[in-house]
N, C-alpha and C positions, 0 to 999 in steps of 0.2 A: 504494500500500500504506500503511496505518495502524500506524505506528510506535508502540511502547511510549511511555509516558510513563515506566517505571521499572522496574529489573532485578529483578522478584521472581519471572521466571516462566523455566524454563528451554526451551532453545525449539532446535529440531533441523530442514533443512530436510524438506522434504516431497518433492523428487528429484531424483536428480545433476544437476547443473550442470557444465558445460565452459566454461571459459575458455583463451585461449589469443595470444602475444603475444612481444613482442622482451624480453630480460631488460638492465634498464639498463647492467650494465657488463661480460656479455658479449658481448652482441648476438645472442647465440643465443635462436632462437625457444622457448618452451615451452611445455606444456601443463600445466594443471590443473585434476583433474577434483575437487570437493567432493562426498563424499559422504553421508547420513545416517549417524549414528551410533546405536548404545543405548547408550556407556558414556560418560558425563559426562567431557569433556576435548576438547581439540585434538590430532591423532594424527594423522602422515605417515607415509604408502607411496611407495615409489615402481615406476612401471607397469614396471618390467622384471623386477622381484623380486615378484610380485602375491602370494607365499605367504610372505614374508618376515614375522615381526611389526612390528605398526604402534609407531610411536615416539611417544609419547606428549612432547610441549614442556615442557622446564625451560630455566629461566636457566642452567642448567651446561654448555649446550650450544652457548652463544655462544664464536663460537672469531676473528671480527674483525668489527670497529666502523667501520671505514674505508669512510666516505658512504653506507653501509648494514649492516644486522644482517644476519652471516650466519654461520649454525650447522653444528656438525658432530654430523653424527647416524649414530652408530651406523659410524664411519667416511666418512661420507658427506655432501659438503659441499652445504648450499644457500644460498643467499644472495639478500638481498633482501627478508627475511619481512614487513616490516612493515607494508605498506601494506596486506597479508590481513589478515595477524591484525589489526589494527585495525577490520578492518572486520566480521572476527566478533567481535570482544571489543565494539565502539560498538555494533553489533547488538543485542547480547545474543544472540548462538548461544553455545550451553555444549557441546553436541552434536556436533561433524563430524569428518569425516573428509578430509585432504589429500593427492592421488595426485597425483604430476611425472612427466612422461618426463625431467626435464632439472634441472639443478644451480641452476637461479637462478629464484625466480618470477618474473612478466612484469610490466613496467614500466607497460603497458597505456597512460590517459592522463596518467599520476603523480600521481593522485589514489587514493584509496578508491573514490571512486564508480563504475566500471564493476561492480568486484564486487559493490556494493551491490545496484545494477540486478540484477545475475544472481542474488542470491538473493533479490530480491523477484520475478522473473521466476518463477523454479521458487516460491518459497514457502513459508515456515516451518509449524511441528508446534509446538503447547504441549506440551511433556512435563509441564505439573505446576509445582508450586511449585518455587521454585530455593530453594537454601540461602544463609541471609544472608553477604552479601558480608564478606571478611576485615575484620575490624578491626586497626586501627593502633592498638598500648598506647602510644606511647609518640614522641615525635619521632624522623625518621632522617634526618641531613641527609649529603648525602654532596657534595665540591667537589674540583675540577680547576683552577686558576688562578682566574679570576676568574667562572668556571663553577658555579652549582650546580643540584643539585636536592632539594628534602626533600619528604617526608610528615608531614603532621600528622593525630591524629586531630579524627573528624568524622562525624556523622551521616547525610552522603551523599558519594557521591563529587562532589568540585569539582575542577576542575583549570584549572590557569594557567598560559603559559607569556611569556617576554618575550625577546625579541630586540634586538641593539643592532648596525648594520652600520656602518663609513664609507660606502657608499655612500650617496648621496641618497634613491634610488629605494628605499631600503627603512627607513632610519634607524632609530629606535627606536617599535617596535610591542608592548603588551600586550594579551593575551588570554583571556579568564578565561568559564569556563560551568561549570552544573550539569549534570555527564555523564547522560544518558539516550540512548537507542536516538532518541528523535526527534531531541534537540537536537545530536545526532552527525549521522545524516543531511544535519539540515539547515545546521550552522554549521560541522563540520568533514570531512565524507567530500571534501566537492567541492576540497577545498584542495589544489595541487599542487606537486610537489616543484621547487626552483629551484636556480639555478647560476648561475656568473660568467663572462662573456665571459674576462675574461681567466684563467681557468683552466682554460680548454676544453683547449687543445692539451696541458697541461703534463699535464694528466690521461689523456689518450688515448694521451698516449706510456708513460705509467707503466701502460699496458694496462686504464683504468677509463673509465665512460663509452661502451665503446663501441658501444651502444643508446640513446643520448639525441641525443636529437634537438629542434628546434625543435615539435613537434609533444605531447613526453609533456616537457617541463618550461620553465619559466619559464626567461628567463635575462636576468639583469641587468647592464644596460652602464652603470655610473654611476650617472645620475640617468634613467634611461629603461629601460626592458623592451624588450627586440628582438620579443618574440611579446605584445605587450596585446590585448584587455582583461584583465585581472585579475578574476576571480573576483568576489572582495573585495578592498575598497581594503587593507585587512590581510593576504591570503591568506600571505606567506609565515608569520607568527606563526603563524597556524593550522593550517597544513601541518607546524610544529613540535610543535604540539601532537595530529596526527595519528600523528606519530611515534612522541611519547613512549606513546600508549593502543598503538600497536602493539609497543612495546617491553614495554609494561606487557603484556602478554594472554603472555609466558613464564608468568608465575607469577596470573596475575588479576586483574580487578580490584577493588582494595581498596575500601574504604569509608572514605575518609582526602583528605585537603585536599594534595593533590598539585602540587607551586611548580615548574617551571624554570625557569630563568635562564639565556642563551644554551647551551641545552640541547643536547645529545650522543648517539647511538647509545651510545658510552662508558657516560657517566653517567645515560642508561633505563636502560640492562641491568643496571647495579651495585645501581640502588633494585628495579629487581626481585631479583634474586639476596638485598640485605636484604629484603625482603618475606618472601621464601620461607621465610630463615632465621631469621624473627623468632617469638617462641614463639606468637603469636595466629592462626600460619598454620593454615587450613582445612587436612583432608587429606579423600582418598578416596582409594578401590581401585581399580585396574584392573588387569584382567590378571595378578591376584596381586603386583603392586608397588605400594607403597603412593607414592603423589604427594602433593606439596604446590601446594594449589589450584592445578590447572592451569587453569582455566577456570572 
């Protein structure tokens, strides 16, 4: 499939897709089915309630941050969004619709790219021109210890992120692109999520983890990977910076010079939630409630 070169065209798949798979820190299997949409935005069902109204995604809906983003919607918890949403928001899908039988979405190979495959499999719809992407008036830096992340404004979206581990095997890695639908695909969908031998157990007792496995993430012992080769000699940087676009597609994304610094579920959600509430947010309508750029 021939990937955009740049977000001006708003784009809806062409027929459901099924996905389906273990969720990282339940272990429970789930399913997801993606479906076309008409109304501009990212909107969750879930298959037990099919007549239920669909929930449209904001940053207000982040309810814990701990080793993945997971919301509460409408009373109803899911967890683990991000590695979807990143992979419609690097897309550029503005259009879908997201149906679960089950509370966590699926960990798959902890990368992007299974889902990617699946909607180049079924197939995207041009809906038309997209509306220009949010601009950023103004700096928003937002920091956690020695942590940050800001937005600057900027003509296209750019994004960076940097990592600094004790570990050898990962040490200090920067990573920096001009976000487009291709240069996603190809520099960051494949990046997969990683972990520390020695926080396996500490984690599993504290009931997290327990769908990861040597197969769906990295996992670094020192100065050596227990599951190589590595994607890319940088993959974990970039598997940070798949995060952060996945964190980023709550609220949309911007048009702004976007920095992490040993970057956070935490500290994505908080620059979206500034995003949202910054006065240069896009809106639309759905469903007679008015959103701030959902997608």
């Amino acid at each position: 499939m021939n990937w955009s070169s740049d977000y001006s065209r708003s784009l809806g798949l062409a027929a459901p897709v099924e996905v389906s798979g273990v969720g990282l820190h339940s272990g429970a299997t789930c399913c997801v089915q993606l479906r076309p949409s008409q109304t501009k935005g990212f909107f969750v069902g879930f298959l037990d309630e099919p007549h239920a109204p669909l929930v449209p995604l904001h940053p207000a809906q982040v309810r814990d941050t701990r080793l993945c983003t997971a919301l509460n919607l409408n009373g109803r918890p899911l967890a683990t969004v991000e590695h979807l949403l990143a992979a419609l928001l690097g897309c550029g899908l503005t259009h879908v619709e997201i149906w679960l039988d089950g509370h966590e979405v699926p960990l798959l190979d902890g990368s992007a790219l299974p889902w990617v495959e699946a909607m180049a499999a079924t197939g995207l719809v041009d809906l038309g021109p997209r509306p220009s992407l949010q601009e950023v008036a103004a700096p928003i830096t937002l920091q956690q210890g020695d942590s940050f992340v800001m937005a600057c404004p900027a003509e296209r979206p750019l994004l960076s992120a940097a990592i600094e581990f004790p570990q050898a095997a990962i040490g200090r890695q920067l990573f920096s692109l001009v976000l487009t639908p291709e240069a996603f695909v190809r520099e960051i969908a494949p990046a997969r999520t990683f972990g520390f031998r020695d926080q396996v157990d500490q984690l599993r007792a504290a009931g997290l983890i327990q769908g990861g496995g040597l197969d769906n993430a990295l996992v670094c012992d020192g100065d050596q990977w227990l599951n190589p080769p590595l994607r890319f000699a940088d993959e974990p940087v970039r598997h940070k910076l798949l995060d952060l676009i996945g964190d980023l597609a709550l609220v949309g994304l911007p048009c702004a010079q976007v920095m992490a610094f040993r970057g956070s579920h935490s500290l994505h959600t908080q620059l979206a939630a500034a995003l949202a509430a910054a006065p240069s947010c896009l809106t639309a309508l759905s469903g007679g409630q008015e959103l701030t750029n959902v997608a």
